[in-house]
C-alpha positions in Angstrom: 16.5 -10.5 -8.9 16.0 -10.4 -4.9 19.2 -11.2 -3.1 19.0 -13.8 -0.7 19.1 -11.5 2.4 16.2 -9.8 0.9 14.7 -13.0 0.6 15.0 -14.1 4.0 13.3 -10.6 4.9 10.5 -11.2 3.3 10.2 -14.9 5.1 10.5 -13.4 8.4 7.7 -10.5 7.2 5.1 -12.8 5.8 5.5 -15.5 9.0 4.7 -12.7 11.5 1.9 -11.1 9.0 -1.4 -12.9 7.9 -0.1 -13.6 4.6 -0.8 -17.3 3.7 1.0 -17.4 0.4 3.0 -14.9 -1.6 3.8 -14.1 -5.0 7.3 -11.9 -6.6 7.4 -11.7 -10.5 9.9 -9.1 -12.2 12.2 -9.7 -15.3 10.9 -13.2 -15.5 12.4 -14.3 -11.8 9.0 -16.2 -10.3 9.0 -16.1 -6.2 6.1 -17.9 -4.6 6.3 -18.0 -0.7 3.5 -20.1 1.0 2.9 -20.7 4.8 2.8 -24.1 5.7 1.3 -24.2 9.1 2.0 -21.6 12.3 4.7 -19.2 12.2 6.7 -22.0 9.1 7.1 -20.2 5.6 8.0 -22.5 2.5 10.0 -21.8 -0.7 7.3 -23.2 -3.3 8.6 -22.1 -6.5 11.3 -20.4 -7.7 12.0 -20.0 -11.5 13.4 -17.8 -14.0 14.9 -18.2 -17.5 17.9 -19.8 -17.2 20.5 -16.9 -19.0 19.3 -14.4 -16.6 19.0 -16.9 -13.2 22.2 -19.0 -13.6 24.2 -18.1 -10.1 20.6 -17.3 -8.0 19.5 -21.3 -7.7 22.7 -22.6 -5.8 22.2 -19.4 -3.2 18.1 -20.3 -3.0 17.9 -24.2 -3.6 19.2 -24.5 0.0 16.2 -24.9 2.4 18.0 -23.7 5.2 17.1 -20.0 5.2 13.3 -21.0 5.3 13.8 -23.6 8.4 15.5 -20.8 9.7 12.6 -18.8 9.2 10.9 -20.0 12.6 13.5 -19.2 14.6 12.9 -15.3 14.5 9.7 -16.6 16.2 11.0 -15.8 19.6 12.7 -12.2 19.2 8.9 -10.8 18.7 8.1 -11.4 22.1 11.5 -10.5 23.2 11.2 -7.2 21.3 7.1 -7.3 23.1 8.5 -7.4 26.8 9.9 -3.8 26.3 7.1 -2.0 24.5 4.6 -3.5 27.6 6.7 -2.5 30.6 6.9 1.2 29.0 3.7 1.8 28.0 3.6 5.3 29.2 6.1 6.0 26.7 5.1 7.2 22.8 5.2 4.8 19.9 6.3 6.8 16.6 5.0 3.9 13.9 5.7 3.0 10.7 2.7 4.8 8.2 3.6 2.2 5.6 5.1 -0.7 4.5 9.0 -0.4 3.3 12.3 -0.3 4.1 13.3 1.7 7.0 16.6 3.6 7.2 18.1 5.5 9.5 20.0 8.1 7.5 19.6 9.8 4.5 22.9 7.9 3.0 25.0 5.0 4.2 27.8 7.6 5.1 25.9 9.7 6.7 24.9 9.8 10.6 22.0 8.5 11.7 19.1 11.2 12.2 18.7 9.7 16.0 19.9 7.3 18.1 18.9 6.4 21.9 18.9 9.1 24.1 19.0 11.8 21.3 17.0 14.5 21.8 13.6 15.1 19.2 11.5 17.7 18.2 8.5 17.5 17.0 8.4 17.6 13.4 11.7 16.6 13.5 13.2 14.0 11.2 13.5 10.6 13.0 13.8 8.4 9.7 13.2 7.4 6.4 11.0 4.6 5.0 11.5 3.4 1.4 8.8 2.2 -0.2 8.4 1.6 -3.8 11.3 3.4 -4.7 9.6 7.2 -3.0 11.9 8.1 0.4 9.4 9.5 2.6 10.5 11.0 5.7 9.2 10.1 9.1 8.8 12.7 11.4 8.3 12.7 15.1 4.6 13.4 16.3 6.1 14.6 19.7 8.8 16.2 21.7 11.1 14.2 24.1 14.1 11.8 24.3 14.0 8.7 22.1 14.2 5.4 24.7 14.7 3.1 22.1 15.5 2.4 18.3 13.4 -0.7 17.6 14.7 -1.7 14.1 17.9 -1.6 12.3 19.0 0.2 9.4 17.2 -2.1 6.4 15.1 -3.6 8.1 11.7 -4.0 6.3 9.1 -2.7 8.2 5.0 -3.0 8.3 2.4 -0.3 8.6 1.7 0.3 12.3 5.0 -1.4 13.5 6.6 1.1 16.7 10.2 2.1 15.2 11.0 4.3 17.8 10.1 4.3 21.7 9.9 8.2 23.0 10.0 9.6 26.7 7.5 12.6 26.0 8.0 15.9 27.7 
């Protein structure tokens, strides 16, 4: 069963995306997100069998983390007024939908940070997606400006993760 952090990730993905409604089924847990109007997702249905789904409903029932849901609403522009004022800079994107992480293990480093130096070819990150790790590697050499997701964050195809200063 998702956890409710996941849960609230996949509010915040599907009111930024086109997505009007969306459905999660596994083990018998039933999901069912729908928009409501602009930018305002909706827990519709959530249910499961009870044995397997007894200490989920207190954590979901709670509407909060879907009025919540609008509030992320204003950090896409904030996260907007960077990428336009550098526009000469290079935009190394997400290929895919998944989970992005920035090391190959939570003990490990992370493969770069701001103001690291990259190669190109060189491993920038890792996106998760349907349980494959696929490494991301940078399509140029330069300095990385900006990280532009945290560690878990679930990401969408085409979305910049990483702002480069090309040389």
């Amino acid at each position: 069963m998702l956890k409710i952090q996941e849960i609230r990730e996949l509010i915040k993905l599907i009111d930024k995306s086109s997505i009007n409604e969306f459905k999660y089924e596994n083990d018998g847990a039933k999901i069912v997100l729908k928009k409501n109007g602009v930018g305002e997702s909706q827990l519709a249905d959530v249910s499961a069998p009870a044995a397997a789904y007894q200490p989920a409903p207190a954590a979901i029932q709670p509407q909060a983390p879907v009025q919540s849901a609008p509030a992320a609403a204003p950090q896409a522009p904030a996260q907007e007024q960077p990428k336009a004022a550098d526009e000469n800079l290079h935009k190394i994107v997400s290929p895919m939908v998944g989970t992005f992480y920035s090391a190959s293990a939570p003990d490990q480093p992370s493969f770069v940070k701001s103001g690291d130096k990259v190669s190109k070819d060189s491993i920038v990150c890792i996106i998760e997606a349907m349980k494959l790790f696929n490494e991301i590697e940078s399509e140029v050499n330069g300095e990385i400006v900006e990280v532009l997701v945290e560690n878990g964050q679930l990401v969408e195809y085409g979305q910049p993760l990483f702002l480069v200063k090309s040389e």
